[in-house]
C-alpha positions as a Python dict, from the first residue, in 0.01 Angstrom:
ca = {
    (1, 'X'): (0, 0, 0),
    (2, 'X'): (-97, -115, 337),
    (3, 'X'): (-287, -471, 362),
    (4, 'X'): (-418, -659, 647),
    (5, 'X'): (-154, -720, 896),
    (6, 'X'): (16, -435, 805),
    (7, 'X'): (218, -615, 524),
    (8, 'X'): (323, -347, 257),
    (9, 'X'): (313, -465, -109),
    (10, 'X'): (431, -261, -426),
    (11, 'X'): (128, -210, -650),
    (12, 'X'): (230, -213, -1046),
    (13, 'X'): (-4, 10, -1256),
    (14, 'X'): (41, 47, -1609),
    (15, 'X'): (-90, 355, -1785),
    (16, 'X'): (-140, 344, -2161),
    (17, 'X'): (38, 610, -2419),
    (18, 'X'): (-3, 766, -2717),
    (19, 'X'): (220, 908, -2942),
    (20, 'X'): (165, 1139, -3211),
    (21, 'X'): (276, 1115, -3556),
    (22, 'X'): (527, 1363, -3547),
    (23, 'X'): (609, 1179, -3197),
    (24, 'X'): (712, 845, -3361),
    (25, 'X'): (882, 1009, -3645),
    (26, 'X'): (1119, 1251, -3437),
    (27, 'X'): (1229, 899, -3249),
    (28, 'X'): (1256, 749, -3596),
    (29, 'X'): (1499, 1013, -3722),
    (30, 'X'): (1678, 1043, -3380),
    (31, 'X'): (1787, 622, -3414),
    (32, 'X'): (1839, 731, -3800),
    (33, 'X'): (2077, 984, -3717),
    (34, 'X'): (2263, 793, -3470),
    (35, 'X'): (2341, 516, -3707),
    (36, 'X'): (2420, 728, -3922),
    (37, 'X'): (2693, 952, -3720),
    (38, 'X'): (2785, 716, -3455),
    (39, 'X'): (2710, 336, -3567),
    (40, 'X'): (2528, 57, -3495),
    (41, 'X'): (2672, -39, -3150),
    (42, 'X'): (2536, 324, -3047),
    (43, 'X'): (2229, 294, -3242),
    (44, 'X'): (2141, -39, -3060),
    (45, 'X'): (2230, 164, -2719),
    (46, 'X'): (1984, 457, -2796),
    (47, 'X'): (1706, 235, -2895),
    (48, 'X'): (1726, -1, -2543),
    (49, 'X'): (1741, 351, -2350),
    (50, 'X'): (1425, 475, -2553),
    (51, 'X'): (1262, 166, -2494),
    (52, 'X'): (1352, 163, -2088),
    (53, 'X'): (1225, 536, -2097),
    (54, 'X'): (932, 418, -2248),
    (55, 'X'): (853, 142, -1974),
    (56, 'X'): (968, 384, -1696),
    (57, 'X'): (698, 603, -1830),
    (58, 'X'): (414, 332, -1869),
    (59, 'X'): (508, 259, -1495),
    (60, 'X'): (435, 579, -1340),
    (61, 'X'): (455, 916, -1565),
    (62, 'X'): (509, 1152, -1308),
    (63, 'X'): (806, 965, -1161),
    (64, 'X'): (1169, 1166, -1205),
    (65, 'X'): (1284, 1264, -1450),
    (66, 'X'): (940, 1371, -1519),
    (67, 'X'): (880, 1685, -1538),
    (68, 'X'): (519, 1889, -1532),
    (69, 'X'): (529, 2127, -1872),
    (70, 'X'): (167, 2316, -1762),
    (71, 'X'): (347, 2578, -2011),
    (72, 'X'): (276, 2310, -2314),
    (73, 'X'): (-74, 2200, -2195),
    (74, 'X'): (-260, 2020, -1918),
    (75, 'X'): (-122, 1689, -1816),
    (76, 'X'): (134, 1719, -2015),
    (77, 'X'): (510, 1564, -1882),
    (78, 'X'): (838, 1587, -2084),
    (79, 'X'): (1080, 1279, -1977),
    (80, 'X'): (1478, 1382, -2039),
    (81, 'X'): (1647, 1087, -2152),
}
């Protein structure tokens, strides 16, 4: 964003989510499973990355990895992790 003097400043927006039940219990049974097959250690790992996905997303939703999914409705972005 250009300012006066041309000084150029990073602007941090935050845009809220929402997750849907089934949402919340697909990440739920993900971490579930991953204790269960690969241990806590690994468990602990998955959650952090879920969690920086999460914040990545809040940041800016269309940045990559994002992908548009038009096919699966309007607005909609999937987010490979």
């Amino acid at each position: 964003m250009q300012i006066d003097g041309g000084e150029t400043r990073q602007v941090s927006m935050r845009f809220a989510l929402r997750f849907s039940r089934a949402c919340v219990t697909d990440i739920q049974r993900v971490l579930l499973y991953t204790l269960e097959q690969f241990g806590q250690w690994k468990h602990e790992q998955y959650k952090t990355l879920i969690r920086d996905a999460v914040a990545d997303i809040r940041r800016d939703p269309r940045r990559p990895p994002a992908r548009a999914r038009p096919e699966i409705g309007a607005r909609v972005f999937t987010y490979h992790i």
